[in-house]
LONU-213438 format. One record per atom (N, C-alpha, C): residue number from 1; residue in one letter; atom name; x, y, z. Coordinates in nm, 2 decimals, always signed. Layout:
BEGIN
PT pos code site     c1     c2     c3
PT NUM    A   CA      X      Y      Z
...
This chain:
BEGIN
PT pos code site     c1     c2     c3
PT   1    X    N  -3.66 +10.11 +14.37
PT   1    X   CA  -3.80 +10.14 +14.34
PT   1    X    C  -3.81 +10.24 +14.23
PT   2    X    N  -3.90 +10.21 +14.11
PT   2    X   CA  -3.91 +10.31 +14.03
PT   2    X    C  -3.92 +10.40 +14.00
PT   3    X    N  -3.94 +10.55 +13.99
PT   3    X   CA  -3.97 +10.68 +14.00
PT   3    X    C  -4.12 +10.66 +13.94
PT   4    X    N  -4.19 +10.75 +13.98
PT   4    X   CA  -4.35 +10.77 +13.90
PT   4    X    C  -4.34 +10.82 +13.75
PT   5    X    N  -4.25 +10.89 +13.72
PT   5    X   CA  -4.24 +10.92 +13.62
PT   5    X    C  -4.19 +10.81 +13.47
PT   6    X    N  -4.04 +10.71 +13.58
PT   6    X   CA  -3.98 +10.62 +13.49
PT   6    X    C  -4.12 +10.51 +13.45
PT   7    X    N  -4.22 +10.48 +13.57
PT   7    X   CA  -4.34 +10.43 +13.54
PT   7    X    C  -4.44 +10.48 +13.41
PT   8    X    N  -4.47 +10.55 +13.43
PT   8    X   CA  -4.55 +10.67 +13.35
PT   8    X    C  -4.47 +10.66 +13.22
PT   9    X    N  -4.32 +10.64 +13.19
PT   9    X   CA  -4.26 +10.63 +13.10
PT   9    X    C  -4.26 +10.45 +13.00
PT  10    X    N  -4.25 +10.37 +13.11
PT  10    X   CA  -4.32 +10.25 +13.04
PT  10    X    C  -4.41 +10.22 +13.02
PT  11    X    N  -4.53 +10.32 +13.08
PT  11    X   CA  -4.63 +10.26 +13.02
PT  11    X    C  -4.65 +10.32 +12.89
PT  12    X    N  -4.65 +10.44 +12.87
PT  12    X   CA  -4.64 +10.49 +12.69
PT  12    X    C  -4.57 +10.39 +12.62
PT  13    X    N  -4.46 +10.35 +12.64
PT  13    X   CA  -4.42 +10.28 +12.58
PT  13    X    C  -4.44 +10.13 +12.51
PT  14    X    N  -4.49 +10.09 +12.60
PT  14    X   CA  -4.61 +10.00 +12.61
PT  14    X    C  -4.72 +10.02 +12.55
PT  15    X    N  -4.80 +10.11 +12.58
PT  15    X   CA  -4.86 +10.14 +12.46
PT  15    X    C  -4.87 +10.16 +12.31
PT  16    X    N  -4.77 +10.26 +12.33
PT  16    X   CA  -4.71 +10.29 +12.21
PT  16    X    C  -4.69 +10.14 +12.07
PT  17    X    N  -4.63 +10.05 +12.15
PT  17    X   CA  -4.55  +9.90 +12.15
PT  17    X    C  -4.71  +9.85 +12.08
PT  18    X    N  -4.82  +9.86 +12.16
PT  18    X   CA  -4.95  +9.74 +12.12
PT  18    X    C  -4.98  +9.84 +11.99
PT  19    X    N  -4.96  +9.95 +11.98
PT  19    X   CA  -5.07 +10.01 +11.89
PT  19    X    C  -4.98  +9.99 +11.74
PT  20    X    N  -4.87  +9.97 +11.73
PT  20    X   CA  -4.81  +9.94 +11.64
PT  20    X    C  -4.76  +9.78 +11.62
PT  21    X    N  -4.82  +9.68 +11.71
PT  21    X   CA  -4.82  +9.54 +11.67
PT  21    X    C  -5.00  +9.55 +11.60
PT  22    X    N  -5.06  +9.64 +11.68
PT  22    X   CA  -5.23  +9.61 +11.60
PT  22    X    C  -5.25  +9.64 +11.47
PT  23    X    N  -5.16  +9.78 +11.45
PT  23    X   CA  -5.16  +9.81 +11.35
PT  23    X    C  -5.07  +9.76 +11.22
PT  24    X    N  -5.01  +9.67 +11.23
PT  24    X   CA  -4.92  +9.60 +11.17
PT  24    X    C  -4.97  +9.48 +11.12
PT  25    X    N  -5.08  +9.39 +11.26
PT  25    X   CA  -5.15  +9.29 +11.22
PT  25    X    C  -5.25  +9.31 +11.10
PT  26    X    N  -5.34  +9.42 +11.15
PT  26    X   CA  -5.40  +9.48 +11.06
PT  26    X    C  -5.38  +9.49 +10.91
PT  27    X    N  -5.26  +9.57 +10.88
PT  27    X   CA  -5.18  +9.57 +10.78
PT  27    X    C  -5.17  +9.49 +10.69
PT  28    X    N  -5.10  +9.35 +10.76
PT  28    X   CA  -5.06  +9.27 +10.71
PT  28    X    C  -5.21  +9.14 +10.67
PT  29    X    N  -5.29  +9.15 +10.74
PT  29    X   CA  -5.43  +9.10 +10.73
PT  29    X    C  -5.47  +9.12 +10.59
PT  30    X    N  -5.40  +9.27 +10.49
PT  30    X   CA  -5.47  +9.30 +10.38
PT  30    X    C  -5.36  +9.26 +10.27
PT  31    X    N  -5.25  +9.23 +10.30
PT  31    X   CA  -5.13  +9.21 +10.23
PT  31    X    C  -5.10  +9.08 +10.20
PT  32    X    N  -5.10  +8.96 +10.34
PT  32    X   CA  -5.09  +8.86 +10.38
PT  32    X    C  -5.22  +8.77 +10.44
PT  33    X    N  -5.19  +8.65 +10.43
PT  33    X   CA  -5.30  +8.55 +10.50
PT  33    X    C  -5.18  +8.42 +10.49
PT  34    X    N  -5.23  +8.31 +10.61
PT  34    X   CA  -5.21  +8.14 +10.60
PT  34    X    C  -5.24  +8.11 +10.58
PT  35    X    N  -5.21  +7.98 +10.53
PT  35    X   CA  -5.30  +7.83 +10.52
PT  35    X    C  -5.23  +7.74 +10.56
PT  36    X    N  -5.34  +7.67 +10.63
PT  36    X   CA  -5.26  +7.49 +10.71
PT  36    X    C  -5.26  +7.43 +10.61
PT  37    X    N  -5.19  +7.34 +10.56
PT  37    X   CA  -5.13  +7.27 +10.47
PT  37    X    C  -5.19  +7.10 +10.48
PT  38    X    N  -5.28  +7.05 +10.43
PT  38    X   CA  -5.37  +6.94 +10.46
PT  38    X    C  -5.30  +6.80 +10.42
PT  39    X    N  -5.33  +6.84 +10.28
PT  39    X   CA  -5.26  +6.73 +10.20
PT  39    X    C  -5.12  +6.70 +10.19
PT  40    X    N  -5.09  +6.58 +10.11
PT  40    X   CA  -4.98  +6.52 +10.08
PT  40    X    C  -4.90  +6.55  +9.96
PT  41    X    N  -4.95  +6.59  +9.87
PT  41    X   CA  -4.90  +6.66  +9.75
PT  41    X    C  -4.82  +6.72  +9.74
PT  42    X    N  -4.75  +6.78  +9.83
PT  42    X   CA  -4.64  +6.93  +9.80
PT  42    X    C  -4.54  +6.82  +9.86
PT  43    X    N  -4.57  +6.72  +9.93
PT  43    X   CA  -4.45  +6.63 +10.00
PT  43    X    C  -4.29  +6.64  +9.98
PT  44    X    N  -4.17  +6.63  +9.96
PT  44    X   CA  -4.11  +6.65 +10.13
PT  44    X    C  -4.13  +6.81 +10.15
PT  45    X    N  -4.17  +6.90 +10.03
PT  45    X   CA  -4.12  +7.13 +10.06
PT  45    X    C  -4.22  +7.10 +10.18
PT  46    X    N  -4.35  +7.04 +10.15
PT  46    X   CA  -4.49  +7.05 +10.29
PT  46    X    C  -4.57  +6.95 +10.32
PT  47    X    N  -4.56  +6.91 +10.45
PT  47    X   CA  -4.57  +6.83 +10.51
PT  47    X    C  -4.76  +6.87 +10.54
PT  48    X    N  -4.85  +6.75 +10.57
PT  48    X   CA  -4.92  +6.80 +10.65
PT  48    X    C  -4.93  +6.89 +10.74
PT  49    X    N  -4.98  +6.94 +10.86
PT  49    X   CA  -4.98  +7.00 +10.95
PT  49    X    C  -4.87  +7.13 +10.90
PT  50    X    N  -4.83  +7.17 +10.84
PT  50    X   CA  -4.73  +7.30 +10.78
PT  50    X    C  -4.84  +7.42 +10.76
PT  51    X    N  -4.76  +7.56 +10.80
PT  51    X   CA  -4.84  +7.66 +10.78
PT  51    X    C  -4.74  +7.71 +10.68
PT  52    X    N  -4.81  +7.80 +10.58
PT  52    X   CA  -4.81  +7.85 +10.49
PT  52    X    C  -4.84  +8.01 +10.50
PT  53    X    N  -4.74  +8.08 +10.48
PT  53    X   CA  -4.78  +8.23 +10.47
PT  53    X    C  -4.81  +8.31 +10.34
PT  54    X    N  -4.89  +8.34 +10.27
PT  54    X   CA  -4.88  +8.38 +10.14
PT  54    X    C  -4.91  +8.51 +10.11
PT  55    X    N  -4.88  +8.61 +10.04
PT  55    X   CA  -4.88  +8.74  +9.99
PT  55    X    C  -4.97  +8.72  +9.90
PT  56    X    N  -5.07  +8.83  +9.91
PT  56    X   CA  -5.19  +8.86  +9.81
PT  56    X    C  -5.18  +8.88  +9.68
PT  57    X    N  -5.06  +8.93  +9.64
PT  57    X   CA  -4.97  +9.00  +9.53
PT  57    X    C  -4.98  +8.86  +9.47
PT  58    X    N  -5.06  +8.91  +9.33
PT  58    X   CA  -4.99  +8.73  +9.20
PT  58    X    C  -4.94  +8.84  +9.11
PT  59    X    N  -4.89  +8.95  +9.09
PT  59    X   CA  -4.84  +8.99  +8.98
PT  59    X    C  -4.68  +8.91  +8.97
PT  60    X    N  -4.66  +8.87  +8.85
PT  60    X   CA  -4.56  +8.82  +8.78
PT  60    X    C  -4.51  +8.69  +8.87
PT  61    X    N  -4.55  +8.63  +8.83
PT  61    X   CA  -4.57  +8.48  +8.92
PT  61    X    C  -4.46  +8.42  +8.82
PT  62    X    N  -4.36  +8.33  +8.86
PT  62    X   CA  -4.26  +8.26  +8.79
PT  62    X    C  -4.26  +8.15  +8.83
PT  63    X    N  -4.23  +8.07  +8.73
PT  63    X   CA  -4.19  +7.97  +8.73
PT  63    X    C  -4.08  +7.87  +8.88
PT  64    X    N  -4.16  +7.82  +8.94
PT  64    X   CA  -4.08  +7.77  +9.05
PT  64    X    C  -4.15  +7.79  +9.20
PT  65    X    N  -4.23  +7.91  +9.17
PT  65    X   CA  -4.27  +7.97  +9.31
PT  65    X    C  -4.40  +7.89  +9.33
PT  66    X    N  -4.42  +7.89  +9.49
PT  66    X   CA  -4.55  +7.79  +9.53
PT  66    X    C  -4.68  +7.91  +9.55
PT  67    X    N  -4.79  +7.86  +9.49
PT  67    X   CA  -4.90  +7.97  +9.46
PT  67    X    C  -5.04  +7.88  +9.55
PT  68    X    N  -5.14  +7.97  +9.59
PT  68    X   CA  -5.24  +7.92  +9.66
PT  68    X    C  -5.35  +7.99  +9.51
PT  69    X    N  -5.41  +7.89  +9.53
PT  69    X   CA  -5.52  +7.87  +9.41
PT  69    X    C  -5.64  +7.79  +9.43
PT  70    X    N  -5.74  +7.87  +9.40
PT  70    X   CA  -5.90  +7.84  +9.41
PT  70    X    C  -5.89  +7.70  +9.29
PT  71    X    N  -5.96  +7.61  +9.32
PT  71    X   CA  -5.99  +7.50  +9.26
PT  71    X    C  -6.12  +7.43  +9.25
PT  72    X    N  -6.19  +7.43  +9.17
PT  72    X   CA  -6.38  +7.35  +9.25
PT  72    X    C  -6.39  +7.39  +9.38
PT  73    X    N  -6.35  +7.54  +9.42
PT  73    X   CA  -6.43  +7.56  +9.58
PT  73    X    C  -6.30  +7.55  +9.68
PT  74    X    N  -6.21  +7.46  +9.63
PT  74    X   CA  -6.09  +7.41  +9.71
PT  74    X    C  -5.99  +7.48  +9.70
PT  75    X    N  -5.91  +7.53  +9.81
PT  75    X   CA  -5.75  +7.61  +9.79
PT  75    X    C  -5.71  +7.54  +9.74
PT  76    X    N  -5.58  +7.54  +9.69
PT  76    X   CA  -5.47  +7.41  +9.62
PT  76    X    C  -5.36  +7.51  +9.66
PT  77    X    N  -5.24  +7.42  +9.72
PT  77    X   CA  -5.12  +7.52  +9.73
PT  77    X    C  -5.04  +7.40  +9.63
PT  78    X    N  -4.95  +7.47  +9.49
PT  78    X   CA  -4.91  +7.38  +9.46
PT  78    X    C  -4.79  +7.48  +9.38
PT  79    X    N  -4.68  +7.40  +9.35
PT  79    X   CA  -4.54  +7.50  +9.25
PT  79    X    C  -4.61  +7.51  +9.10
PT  80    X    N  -4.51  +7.63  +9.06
PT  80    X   CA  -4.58  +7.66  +8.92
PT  80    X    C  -4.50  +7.56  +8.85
PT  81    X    N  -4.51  +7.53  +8.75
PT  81    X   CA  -4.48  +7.45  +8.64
PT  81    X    C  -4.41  +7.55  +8.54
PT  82    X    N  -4.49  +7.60  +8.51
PT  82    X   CA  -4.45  +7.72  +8.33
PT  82    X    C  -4.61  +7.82  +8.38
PT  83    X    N  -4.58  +7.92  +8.30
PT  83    X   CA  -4.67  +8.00  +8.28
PT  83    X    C  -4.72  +8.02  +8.13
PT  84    X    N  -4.86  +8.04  +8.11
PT  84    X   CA  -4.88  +8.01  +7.94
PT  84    X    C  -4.90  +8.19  +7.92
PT  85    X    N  -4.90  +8.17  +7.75
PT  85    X   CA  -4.88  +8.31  +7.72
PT  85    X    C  -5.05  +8.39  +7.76
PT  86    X    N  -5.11  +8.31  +7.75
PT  86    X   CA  -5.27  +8.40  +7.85
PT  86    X    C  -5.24  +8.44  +8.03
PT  87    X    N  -5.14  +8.41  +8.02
PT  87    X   CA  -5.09  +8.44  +8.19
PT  87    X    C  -5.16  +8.34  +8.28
PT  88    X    N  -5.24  +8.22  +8.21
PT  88    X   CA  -5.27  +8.09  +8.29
PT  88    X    C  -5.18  +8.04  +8.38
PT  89    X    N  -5.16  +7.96  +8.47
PT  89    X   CA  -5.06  +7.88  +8.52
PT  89    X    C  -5.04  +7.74  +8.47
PT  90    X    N  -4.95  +7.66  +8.46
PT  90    X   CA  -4.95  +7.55  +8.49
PT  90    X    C  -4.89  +7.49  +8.67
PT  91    X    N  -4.95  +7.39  +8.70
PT  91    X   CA  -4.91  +7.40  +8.82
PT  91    X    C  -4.92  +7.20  +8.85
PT  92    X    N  -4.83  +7.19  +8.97
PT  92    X   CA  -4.78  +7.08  +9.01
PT  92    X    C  -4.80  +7.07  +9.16
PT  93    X    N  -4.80  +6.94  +9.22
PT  93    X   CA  -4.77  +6.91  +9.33
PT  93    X    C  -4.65  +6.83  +9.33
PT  94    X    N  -4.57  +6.84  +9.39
PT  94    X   CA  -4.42  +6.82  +9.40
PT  94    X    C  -4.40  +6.64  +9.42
PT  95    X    N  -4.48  +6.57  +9.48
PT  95    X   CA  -4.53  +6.48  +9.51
PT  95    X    C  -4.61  +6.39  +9.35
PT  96    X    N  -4.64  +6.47  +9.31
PT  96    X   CA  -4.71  +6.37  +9.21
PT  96    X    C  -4.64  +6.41  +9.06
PT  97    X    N  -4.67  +6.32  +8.97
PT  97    X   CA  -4.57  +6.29  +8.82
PT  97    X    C  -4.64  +6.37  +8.74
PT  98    X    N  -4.75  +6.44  +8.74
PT  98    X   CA  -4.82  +6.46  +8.65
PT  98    X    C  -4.83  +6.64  +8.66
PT  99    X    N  -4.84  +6.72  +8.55
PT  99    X   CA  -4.92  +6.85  +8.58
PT  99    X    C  -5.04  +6.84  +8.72
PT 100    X    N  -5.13  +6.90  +8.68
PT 100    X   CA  -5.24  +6.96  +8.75
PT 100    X    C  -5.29  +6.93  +8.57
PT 101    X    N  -5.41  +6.87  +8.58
PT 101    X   CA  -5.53  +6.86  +8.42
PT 101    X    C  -5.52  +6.99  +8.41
PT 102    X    N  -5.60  +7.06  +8.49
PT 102    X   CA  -5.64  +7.20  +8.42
PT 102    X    C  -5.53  +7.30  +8.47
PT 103    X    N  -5.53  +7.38  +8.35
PT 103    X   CA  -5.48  +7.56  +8.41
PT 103    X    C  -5.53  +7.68  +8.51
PT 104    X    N  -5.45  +7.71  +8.55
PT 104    X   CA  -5.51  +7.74  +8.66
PT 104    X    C  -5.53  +7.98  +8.60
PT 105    X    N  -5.65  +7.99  +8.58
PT 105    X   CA  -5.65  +8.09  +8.55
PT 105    X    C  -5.61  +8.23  +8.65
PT 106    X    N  -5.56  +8.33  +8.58
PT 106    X   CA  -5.48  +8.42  +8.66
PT 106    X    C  -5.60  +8.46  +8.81
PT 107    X    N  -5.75  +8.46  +8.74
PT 107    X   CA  -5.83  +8.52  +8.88
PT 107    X    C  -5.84  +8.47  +8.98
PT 108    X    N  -5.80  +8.28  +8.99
PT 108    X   CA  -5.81  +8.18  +9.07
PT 108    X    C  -5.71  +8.17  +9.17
PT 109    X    N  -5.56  +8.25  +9.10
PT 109    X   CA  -5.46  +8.30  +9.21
PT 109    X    C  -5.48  +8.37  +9.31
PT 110    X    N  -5.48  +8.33  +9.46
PT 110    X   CA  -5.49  +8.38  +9.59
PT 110    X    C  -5.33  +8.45  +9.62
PT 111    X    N  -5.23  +8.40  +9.61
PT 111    X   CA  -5.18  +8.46  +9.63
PT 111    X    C  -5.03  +8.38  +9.61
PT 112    X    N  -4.89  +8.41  +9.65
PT 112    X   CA  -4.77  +8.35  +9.64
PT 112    X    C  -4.72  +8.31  +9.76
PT 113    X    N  -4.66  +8.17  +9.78
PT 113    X   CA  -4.59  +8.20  +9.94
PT 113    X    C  -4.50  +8.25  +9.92
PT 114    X    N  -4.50  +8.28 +10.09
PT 114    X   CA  -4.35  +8.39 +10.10
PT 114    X    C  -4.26  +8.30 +10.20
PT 115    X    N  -4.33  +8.22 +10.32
PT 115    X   CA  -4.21  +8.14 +10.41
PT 115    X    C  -4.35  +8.05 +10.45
PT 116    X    N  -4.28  +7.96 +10.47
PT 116    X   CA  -4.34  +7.82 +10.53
PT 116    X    C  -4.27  +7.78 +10.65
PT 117    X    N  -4.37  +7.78 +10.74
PT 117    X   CA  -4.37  +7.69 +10.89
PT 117    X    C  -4.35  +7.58 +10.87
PT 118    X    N  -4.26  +7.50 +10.87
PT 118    X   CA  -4.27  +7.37 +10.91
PT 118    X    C  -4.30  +7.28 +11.05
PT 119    X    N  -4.45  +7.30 +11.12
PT 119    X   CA  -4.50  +7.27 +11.23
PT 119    X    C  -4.58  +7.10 +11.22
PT 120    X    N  -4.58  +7.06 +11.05
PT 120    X   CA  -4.66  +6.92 +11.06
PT 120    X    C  -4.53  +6.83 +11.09
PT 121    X    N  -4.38  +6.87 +11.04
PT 121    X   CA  -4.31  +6.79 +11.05
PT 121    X    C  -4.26  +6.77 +11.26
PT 122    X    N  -4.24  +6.92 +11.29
PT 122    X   CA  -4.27  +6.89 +11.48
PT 122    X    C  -4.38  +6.79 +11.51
PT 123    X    N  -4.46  +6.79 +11.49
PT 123    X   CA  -4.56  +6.78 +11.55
PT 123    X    C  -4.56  +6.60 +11.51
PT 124    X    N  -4.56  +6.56 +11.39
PT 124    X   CA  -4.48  +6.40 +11.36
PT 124    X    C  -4.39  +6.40 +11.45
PT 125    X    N  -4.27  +6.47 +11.45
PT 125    X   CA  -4.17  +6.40 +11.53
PT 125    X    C  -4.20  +6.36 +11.68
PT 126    X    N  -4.28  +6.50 +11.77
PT 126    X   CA  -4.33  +6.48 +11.85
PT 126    X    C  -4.41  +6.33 +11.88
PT 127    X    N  -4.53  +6.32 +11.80
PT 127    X   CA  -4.61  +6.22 +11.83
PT 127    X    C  -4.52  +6.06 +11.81
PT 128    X    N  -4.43  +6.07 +11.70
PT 128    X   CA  -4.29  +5.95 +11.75
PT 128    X    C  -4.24  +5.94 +11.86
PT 129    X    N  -4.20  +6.05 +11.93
PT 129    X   CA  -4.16  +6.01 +12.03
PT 129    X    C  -4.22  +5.97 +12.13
PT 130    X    N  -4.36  +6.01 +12.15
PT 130    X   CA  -4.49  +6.01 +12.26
PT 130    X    C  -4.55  +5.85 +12.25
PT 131    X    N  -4.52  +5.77 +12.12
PT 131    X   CA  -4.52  +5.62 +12.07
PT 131    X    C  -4.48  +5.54 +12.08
């Protein structure tokens, strides 16, 4: 049986434990954000159903990295293409032959990903097997 004190000792700790997951979430709330991944476009890097984690940070955006971008109202997560010398983007979906028509201007950048969930491809395999 535990001593009152070894008690008394997990629970700070425990505490201690939440108040620095809340504060971390928090943190990271101003740093970071997701996006579920809808479309077909980025096809095979992102699947439907895929979560996306992106850093708020668009300073120095390069060539190759996948960027979330305001569009007519719409996010777009798509790879950069080239970057033009106004610091516009060019940008692609991995999936299709063509640029993106328009440039994507620097203020429209939401942000860069950083790691991708791959949860639309589970979730297909899943529903294959359930078929």
């Amino acid at each position: 049986m535990p001593s009152r004190h070894a008690e008394l000792q997990a629970k700070r700790l425990k505490h201690a434990a939440e108040v620095v997951l809340v504060t971390s979430l928090v943190v990271l709330g101003w740093t970071h954000g997701f996006v579920y991944v809808e479309g077909a476009s980025m096809e095979p890097a992102l699947t439907p159903g895929d979560i996306a984690v992106y850093r708020r940070d668009v300073s120095e955006v390069v060539r190759g990295e996948l960027v979330l971008f305001e569009h007519d109202g719409t996010l777009v997560l798509h790879r950069v293409a080239g970057v033009l010398n106004d610091g516009s983007l060019r940008t692609r979906g991995d999936a299709n032959e063509n640029l993106d028509a328009v440039p994507v201007a620097d203020h429209k950048v939401r942000g860069r990903v950083v790691i991708v969930f791959p949860t639309g491809q589970g979730v297909r395999r899943l529903a294959a097997l359930l078929h």
